[in-house]
C-alpha positions, -999 to +999 in steps of 0.1 A: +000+000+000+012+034-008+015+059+018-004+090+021+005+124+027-005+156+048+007+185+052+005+222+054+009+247+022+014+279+042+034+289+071+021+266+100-013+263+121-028+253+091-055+227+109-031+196+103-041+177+132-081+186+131-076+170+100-054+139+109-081+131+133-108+134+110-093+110+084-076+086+109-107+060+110-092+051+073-057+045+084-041+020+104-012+041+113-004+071+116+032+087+114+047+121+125+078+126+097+098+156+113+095+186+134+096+184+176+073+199+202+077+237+181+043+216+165+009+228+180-020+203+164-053+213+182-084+190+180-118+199+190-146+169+198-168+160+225-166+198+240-132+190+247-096+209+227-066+193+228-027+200+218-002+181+206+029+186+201+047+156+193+028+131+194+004+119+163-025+136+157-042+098+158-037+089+191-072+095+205-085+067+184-079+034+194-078+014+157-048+038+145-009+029+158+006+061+165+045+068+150+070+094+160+092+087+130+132+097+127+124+125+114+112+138+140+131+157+172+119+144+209+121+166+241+114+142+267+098+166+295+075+181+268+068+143+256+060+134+295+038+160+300+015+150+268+014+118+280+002+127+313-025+147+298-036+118+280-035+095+309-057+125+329-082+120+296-082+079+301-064+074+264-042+039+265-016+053+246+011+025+256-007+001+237-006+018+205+024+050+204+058+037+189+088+055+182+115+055+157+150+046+173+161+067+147+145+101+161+171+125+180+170+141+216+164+173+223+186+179+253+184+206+280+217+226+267+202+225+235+169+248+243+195+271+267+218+272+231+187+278+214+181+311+236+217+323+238+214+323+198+182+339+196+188+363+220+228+373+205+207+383+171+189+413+186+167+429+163+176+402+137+160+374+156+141+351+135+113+341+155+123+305+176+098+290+191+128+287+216+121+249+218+160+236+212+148+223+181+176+242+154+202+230+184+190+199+181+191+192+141+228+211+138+236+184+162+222+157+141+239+169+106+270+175+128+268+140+137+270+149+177+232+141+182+214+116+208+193+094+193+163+073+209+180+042+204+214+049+226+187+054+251+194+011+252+232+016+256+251+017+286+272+045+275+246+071+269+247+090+298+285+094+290+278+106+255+247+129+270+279+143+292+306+149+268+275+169+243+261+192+271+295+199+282+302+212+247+271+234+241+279+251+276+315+264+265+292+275+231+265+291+251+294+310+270+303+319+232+273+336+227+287+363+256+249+369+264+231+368+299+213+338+300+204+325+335+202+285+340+205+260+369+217+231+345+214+206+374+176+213+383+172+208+342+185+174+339+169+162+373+138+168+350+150+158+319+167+122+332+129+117+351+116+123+318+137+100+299+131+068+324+095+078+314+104+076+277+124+042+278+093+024+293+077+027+256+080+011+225+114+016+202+111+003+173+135+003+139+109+024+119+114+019+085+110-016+087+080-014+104+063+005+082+077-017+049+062-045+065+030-027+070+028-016+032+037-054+023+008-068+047-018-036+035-021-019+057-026+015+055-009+047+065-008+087+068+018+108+071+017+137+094+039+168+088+045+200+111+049+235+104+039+244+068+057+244+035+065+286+036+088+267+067+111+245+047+143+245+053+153+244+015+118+257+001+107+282+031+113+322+032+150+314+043+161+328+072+125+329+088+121+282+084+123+258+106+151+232+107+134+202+092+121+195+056+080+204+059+075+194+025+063+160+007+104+155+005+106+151+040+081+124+042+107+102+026+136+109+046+118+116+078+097+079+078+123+061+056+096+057+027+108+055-009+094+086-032+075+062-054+055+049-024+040+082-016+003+080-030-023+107-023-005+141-014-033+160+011-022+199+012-045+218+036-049+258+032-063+284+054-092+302+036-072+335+043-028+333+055-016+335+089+023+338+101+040+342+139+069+352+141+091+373+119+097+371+086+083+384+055+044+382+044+031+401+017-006+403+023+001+406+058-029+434+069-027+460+093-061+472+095-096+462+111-101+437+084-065+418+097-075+420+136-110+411+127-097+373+115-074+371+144-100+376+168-129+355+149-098+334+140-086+327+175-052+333+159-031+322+186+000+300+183-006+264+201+031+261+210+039+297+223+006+314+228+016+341+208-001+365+177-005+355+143+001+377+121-029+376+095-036+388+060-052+380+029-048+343+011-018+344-013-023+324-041+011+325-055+023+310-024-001+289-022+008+275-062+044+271-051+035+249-023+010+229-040+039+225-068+067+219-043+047+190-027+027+174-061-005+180-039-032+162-053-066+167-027-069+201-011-083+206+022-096+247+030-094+251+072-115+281+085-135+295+057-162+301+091-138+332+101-142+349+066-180+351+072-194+387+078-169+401+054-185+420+026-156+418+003-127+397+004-092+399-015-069+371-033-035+376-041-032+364-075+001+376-086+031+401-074+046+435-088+084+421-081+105+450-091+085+467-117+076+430-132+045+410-133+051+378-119+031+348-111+056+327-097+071+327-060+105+343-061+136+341-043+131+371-022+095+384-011+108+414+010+079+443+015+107+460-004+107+438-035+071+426-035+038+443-039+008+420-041-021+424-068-055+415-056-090+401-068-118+411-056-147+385-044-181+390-027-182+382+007-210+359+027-230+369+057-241+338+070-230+318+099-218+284+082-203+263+121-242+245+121-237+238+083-229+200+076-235+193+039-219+211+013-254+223-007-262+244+025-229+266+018-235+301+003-233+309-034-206+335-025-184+306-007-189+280-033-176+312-061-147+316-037-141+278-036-145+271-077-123+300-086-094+286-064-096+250-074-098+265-110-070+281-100-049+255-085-055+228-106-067+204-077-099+193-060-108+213-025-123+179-012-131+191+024-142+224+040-137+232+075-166+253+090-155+254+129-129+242+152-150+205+159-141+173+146-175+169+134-174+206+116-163+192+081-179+191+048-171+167+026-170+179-009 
């Protein structure tokens, strides 16, 4: 069986894991491909939200086996503390969560190195969700990293030594004022890891060949969004990890001619946190109004997101980047009560037309042209079938999927599991 792929096509908080949840009753796993705990996937059902940050987006379903793949960076007080919330909410998680020996520590030093950096930049800061998770992948490419599996070696705790001692003479390199008690850090963090090493390790990739050979069948999860890519993204402002459909391959150990349906899921308008640039970025009523009706709030850090209008140029280059082949438009409930509503469809890059993403998308080198579309009035969170949607929404919807070139198969309509329209 081929594996399936979702992800997000703009710069994070997309609705990823409302959306995992809602397709996991047709998969038998479901896999986390890279990222770390810098991931906020909310879900909504039963009255109830809940955030995850590492773990898969499955794990409240008890069919699905849950996978933190290699790809994929592990803090294991941040880990501990999902669990507990899910043994507070009765889930049997120990039964079905597996992780990838593969996947690589995130060690106390490396959140303190991740500060010291962030903080050295000033005014040039990009953004870090301050998680240790850049520390932690420039450890793994430097070959200096802690992986899952030395967790069943006797030596680890002197290879956990000799690495911390090393980022403390680099965070002492930074020459910045960062106060830490390392010793109170690791008393947590070792308590944590005994935690960790009473689940399931497992050599990944062969797990999940096997499970294609026998049929069954599997999603992928990503993190972040594609505009986050460490190759693809608005370099500087990414993440460390490949977001894109690439990623699913090197982060899970799954060959790229195994990947079968590619699901790219959209906001019906763009948010961004942090810095960086964002060319339909609004300043005006119209931008608070969707981050207040929007609830735009970062899962992992509680902070603003910035929010402007829905950039279809972006959104091409992500849908081209990742050979998206079902679309999946989160939120088009907030956009309700607008009377008009705007769509990037190309950019003025230096005096040219262009309708392609370029290298640089500065405020200084980009100036967005706009469509114009009729807004809807009505409230569409009772709405469950897609014929109750509003002409004006269903305009909005057929001029991007004309524009894009792929199906918009679902339609979010509120935060709830059981707010989706199938198209």
């Amino acid at each position: 069986m081929a594996v399936d792929l979702l992800l997000g096509l703009q710069w994070g908080d997309e609705g990823k894991g409302k959306i995992v949840d809602v397709l996991t009753s047709n998969y038998n796993i479901i896999a986390r491909f890279q990222g770390g705990p810098n991931a906020g996937h909310t879900l909504v059902f039963n009255g109830m939200k809940h955030v995850l940050h590492t773990i898969p987006s499955g794990i409240f379903h008890d069919s699905a086996k849950n996978l933190v793949g290699n790809g994929v960076v592990i803090d294991p007080v941040i880990f501990k503390k999902e669990l507990d919330k899910l043994e507070d909410q009765k889930v049997d998680y120990r039964k079905s969560l597996l992780i990838s020996r593969k996947a690589h520590l995130i060690l106390p030093t490396h959140r303190l190195l991740d500060a010291a950096s962030e903080t050295s930049k000033g005014k040039a800061k990009i953004g870090s969700t301050l998680k240790g998770i850049g520390p932690t992948y420039m450890d793994k490419t430097g070959r200096n990293g802690i992986r899952v599996g030395d967790l069943e070696m006797t030596n680890w705790k002197e290879k956990y030594r000799a690495l911390a001692n090393k980022h403390e003479a680099m965070i002492d390199f930074y020459d910045v004022n960062i106060q830490y008690q390392l010793k109170e850090l690791e008393a947590e963090f070792f308590a944590a890891v005994d935690v960790l090493k009473s689940l399931t390790f497992i050599d990944s990739e062969e797990y999940i060949y096997q499970a294609q050979k026998s049929g069954q069948t599997i999603l992928a999860e990503g993190a972040q969004g594609s505009l986050l890519d460490i190759d693809f993204g608005t370099y500087p402002f990414v993440t460390s990890s490949n977001t894109t459909a690439a990623g699913a391959c090197t982060g899970l150990g799954v060959a790229p001619n195994q990947i079968g349906e590619v699901f790219g899921i959209f906001k019906a308008y763009t948010t961004r946190v942090g810095s960086g640039p964002f060319p339909t970025e609004l300043f005006d009523e119209a931008g608070e109004t969707m981050g207040r009706i929007g609830q735009e709030f970062g899962a992992t850090t509680g902070r603003s997101r910035r929010c402007g209008w829905l950039d279809l140029v972006a959104l091409k280059y992500a849908c081209q980047i990742n050979g998206v082949t079902q679309l999946m438009m989160m939120k088009a409930d907030v956009l309700s009560g607008f009377k008009s509503l705007k769509v990037c469809t190309a950019y003025d890059y230096k005096g040219d037309i262009i309708s392609h993403l370029p290298y640089n998308i500065e405020a200084e080198n980009v100036t967005p042209i706009y469509s114009d579309f009729k807004g809807w009035k009505e409230d569409l969170t009772q709405m469950d079938d897609y014929g109750q949607l509003p002409k004006e929404l269903n305009d909005y919807i057929d001029f991007l999927e004309k524009e894009l070139e792929i199906p918009i198969k679902i339609v979010s309509v509120g935060p709830d599991r059981k707010q989706t329209i199938f198209r």
